[in-house]
MOPAC internal coordinates of N, CA, C and O (Angstrom, degrees):
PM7 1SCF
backbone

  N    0.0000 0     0.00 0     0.00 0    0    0    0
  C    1.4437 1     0.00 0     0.00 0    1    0    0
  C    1.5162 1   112.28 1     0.00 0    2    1    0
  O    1.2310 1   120.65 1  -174.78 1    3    2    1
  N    1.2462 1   116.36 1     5.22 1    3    2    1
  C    1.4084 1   116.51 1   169.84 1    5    3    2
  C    1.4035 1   131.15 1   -80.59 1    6    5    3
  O    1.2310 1   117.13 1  -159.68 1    7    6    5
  N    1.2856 1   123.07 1    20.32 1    7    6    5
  C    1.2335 1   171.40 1   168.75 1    9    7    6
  C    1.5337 1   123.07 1   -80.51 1   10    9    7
  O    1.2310 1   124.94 1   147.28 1   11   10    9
  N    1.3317 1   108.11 1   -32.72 1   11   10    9
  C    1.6260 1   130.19 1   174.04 1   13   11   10
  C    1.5829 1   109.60 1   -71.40 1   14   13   11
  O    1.2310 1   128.29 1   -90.54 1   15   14   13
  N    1.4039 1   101.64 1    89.46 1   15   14   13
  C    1.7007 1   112.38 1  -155.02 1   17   15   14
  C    2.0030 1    87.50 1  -113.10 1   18   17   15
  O    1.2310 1   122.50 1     3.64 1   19   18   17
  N    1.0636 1   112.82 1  -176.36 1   19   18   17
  C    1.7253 1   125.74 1   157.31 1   21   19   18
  C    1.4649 1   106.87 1   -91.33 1   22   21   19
  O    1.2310 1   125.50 1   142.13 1   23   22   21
  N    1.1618 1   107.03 1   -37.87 1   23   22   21
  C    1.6047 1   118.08 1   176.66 1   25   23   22
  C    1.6998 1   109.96 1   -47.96 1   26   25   23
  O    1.2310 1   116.65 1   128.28 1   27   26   25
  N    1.2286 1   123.98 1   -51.72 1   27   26   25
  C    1.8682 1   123.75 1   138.88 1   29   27   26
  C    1.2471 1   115.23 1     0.77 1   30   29   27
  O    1.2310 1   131.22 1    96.75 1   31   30   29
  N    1.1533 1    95.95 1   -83.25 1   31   30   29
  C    1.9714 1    95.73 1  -169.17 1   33   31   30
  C    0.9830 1    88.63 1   -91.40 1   34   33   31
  O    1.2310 1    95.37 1  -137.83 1   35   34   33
  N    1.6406 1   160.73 1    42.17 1   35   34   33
  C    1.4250 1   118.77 1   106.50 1   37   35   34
  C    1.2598 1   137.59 1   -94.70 1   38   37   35
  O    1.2310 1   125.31 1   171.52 1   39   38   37
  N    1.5113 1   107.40 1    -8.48 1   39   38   37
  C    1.1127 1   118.89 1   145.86 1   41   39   38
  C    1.7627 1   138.83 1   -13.43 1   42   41   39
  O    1.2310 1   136.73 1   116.72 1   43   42   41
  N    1.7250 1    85.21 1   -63.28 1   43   42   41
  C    1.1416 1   124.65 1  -164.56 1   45   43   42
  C    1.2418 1   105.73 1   -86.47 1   46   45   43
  O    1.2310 1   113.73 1   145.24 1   47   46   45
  N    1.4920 1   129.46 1   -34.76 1   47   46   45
  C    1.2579 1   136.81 1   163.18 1   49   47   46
  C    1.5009 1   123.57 1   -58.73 1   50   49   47
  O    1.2310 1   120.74 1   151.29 1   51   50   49
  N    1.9349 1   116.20 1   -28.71 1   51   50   49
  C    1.5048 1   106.88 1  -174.42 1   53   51   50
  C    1.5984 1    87.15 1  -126.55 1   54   53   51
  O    1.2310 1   115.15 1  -145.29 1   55   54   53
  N    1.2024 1   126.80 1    34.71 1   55   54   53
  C    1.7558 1   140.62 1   140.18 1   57   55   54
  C    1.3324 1   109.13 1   -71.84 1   58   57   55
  O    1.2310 1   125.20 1   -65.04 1   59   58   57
  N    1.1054 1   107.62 1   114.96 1   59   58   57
  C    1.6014 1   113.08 1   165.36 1   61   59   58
  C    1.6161 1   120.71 1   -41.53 1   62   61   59
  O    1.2310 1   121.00 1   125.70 1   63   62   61
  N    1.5377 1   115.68 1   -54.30 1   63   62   61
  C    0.8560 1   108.87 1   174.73 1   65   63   62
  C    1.6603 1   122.66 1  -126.79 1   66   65   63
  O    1.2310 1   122.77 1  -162.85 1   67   66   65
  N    1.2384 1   112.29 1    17.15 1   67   66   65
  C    1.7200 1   132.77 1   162.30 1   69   67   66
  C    1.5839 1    97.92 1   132.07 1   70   69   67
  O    1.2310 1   128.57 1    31.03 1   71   70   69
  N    1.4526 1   101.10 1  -148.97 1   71   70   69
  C    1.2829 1   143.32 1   165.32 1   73   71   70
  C    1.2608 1   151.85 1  -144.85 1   74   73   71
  O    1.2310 1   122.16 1   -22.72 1   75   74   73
  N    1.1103 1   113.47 1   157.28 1   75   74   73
  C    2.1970 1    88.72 1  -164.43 1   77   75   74
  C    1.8911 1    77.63 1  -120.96 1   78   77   75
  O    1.2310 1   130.71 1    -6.31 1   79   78   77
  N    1.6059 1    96.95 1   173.69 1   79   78   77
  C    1.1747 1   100.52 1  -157.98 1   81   79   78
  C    1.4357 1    77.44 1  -148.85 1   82   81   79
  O    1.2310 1   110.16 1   -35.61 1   83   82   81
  N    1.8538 1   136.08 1   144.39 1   83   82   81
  C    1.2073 1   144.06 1   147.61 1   85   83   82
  C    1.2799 1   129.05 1   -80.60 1   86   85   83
  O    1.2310 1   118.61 1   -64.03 1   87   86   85
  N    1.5662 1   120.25 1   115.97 1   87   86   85
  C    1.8717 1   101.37 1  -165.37 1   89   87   86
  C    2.0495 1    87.27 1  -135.82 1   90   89   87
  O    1.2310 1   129.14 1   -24.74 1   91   90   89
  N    1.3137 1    99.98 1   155.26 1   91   90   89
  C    1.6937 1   115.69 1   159.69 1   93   91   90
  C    1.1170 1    91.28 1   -66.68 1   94   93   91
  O    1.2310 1   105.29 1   110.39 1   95   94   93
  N    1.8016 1   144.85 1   -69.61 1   95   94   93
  C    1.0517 1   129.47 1  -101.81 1   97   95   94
  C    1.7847 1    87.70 1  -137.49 1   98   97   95
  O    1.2310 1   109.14 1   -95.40 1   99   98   97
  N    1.3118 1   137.95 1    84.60 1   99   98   97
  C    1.5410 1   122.08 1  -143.91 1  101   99   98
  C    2.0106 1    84.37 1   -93.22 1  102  101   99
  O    1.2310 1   114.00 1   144.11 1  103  102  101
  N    1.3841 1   128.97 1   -35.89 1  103  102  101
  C    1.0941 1   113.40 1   177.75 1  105  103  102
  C    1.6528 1   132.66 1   -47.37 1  106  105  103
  O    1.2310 1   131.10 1   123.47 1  107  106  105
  N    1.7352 1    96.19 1   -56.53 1  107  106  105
  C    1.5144 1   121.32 1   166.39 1  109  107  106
  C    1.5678 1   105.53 1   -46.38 1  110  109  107
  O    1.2310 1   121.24 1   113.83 1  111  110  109
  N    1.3804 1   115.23 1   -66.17 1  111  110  109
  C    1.0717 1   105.34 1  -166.32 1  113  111  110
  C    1.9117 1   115.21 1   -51.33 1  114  113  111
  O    1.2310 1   121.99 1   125.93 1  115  114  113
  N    1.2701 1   113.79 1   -54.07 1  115  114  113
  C    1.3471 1   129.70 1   161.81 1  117  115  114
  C    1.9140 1   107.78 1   -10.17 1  118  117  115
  O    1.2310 1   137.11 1   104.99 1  119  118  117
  N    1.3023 1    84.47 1   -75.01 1  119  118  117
  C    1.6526 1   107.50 1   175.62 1  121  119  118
  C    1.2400 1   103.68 1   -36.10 1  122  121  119
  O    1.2310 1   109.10 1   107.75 1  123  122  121
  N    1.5265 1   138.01 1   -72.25 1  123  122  121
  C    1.2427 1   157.06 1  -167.57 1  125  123  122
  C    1.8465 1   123.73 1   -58.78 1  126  125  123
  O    1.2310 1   143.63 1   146.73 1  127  126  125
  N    1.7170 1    71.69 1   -33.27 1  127  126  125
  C    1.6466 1    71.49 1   176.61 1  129  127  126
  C    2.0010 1   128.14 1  -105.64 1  130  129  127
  O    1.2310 1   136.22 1   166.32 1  131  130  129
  N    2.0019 1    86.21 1   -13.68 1  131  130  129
  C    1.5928 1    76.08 1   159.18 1  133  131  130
  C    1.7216 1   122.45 1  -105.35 1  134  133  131
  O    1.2310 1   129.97 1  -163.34 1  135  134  133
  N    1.2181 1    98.38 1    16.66 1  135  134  133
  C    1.4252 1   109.21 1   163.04 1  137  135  134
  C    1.6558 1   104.16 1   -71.12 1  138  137  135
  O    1.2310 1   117.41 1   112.61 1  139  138  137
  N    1.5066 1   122.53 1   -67.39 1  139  138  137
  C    1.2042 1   131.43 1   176.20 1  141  139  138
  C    1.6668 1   119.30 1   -44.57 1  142  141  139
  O    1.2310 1   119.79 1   155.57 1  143  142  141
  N    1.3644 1   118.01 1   -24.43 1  143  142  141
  C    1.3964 1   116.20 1  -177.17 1  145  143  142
  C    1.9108 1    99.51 1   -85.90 1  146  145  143
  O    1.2310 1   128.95 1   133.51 1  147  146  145
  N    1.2592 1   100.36 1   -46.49 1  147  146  145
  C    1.8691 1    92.63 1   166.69 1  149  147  146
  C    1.3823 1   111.19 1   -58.29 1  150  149  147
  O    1.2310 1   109.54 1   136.27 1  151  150  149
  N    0.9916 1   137.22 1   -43.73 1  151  150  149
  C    1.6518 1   114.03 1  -169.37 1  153  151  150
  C    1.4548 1   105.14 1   -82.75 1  154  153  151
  O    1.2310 1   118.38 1   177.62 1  155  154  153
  N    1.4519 1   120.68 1    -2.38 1  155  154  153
  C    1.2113 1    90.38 1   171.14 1  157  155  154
  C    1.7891 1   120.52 1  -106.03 1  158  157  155
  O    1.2310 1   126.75 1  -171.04 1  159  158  157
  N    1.6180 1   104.62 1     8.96 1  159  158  157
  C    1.2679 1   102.67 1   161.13 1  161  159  158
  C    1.2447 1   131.84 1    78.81 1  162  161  159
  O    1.2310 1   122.93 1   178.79 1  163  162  161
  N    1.9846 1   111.99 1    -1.21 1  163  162  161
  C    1.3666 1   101.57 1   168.33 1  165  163  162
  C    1.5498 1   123.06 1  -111.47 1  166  165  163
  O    1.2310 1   129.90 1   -59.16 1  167  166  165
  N    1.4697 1    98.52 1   120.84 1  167  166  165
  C    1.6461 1   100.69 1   158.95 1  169  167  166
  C    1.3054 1   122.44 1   -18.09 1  170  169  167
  O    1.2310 1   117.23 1   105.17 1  171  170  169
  N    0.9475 1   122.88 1   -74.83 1  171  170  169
  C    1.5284 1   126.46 1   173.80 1  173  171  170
  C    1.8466 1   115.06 1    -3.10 1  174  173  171
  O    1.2310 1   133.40 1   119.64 1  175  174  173
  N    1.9637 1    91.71 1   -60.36 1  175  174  173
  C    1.9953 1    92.64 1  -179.87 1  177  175  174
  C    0.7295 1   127.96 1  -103.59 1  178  177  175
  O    1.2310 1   125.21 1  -141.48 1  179  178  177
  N    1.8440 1   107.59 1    38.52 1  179  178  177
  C    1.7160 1   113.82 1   165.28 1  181  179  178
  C    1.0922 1   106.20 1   -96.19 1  182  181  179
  O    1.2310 1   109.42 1  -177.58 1  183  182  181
  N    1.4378 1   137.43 1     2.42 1  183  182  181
  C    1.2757 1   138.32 1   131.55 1  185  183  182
  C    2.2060 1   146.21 1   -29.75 1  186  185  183
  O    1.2310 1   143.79 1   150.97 1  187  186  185
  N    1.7445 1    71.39 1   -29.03 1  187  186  185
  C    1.8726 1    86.18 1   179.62 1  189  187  186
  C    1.4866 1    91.67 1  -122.27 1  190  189  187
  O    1.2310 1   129.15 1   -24.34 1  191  190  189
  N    1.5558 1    99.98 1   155.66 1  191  190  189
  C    1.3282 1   131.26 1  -169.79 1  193  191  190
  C    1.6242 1   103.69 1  -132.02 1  194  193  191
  O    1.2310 1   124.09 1   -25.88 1  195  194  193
  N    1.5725 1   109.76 1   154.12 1  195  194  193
  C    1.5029 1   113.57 1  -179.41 1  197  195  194
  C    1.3122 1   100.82 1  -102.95 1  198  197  195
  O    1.2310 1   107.45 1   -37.81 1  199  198  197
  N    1.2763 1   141.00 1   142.19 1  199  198  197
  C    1.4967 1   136.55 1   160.91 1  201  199  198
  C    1.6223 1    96.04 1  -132.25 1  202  201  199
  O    1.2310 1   127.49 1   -46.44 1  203  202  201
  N    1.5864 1   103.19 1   133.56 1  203  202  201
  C    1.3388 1    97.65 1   168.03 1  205  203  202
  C    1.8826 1   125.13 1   -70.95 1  206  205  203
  O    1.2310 1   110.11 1   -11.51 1  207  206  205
  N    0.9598 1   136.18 1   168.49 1  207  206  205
  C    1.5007 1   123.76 1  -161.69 1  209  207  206
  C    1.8308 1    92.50 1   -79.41 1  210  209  207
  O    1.2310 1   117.33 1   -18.05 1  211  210  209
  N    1.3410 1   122.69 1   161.95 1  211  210  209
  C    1.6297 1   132.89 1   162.70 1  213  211  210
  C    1.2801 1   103.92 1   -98.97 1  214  213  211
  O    1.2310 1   117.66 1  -161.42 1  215  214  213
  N    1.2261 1   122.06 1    18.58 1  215  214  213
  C    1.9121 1   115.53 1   162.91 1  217  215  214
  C    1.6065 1   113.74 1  -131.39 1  218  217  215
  O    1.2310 1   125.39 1   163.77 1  219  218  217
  N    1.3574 1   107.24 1   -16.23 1  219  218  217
  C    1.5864 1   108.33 1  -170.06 1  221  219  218
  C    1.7541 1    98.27 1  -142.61 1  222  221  219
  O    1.2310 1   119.72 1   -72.13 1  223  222  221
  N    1.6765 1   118.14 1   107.87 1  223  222  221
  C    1.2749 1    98.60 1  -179.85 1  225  223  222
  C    1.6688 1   121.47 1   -78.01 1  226  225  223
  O    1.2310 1   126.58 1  -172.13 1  227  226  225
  N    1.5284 1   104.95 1     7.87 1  227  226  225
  C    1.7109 1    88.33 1   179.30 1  229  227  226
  C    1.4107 1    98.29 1  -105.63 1  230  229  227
  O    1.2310 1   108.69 1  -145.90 1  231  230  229
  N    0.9571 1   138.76 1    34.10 1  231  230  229
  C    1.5275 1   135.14 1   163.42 1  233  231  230
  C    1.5632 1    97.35 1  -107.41 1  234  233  231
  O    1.2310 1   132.51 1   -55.49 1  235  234  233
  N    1.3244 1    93.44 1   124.51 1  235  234  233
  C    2.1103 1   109.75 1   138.38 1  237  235  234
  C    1.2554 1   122.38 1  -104.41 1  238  237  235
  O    1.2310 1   130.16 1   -60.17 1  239  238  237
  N    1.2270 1    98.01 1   119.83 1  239  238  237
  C    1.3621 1   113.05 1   139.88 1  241  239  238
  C    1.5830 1   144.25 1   -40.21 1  242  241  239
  O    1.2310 1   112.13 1   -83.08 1  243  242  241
  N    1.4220 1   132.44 1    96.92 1  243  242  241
  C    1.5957 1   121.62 1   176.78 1  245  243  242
  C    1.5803 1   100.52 1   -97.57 1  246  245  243
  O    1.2310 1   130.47 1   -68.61 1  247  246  245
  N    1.6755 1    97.40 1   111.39 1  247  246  245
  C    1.6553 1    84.91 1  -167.09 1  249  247  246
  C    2.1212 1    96.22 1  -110.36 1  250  249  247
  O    1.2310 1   129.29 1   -14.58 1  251  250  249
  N    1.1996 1    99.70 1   165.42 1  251  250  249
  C    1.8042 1    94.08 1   158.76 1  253  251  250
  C    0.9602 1   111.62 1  -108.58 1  254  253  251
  O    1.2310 1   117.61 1   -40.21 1  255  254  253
  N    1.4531 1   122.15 1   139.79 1  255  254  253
  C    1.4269 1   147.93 1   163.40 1  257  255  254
  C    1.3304 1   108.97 1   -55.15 1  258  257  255
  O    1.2310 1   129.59 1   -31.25 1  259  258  257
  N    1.3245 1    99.12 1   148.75 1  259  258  257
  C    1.4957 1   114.38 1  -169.54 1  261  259  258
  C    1.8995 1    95.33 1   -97.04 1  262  261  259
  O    1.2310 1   131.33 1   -49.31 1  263  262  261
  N    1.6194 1    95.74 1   130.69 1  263  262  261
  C    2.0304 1    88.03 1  -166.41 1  265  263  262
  C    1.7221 1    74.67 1   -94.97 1  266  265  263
  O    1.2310 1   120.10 1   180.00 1  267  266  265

């Protein structure tokens, strides 16, 4: 999980269609990473959402919402 960068969600922001991310811990990580998208305060990545995958539980998903 040392991998849980800001660089993530921007990634995920100029990805067409996101990014998946590999974690041990898919809750923690969850925790960690929308903590990290509030402190950094931009509108912009309240646009993407995390869903964990429905075939693999240590993958997340950073997906964009459909506006």
């Amino acid at each position: 999980m040392n991998l849980l960068t800001p660089e993530i969600w921007y990634a995920a922001l100029a990805s067409q269609h996101g990014v998946v991310v590999l974690t041990d811990d898919p809750v923690l990580a969850k925790q960690k990473l929308y903590a990290m998208r509030k402190a950094l305060n931009d509108p912009d990545l309240e646009g993407l959402s995390i869903m964990t995958s429905p075939n693999s539980p240590n993958e997340l998903w950073f997906v964009k919402r459909r506006q």
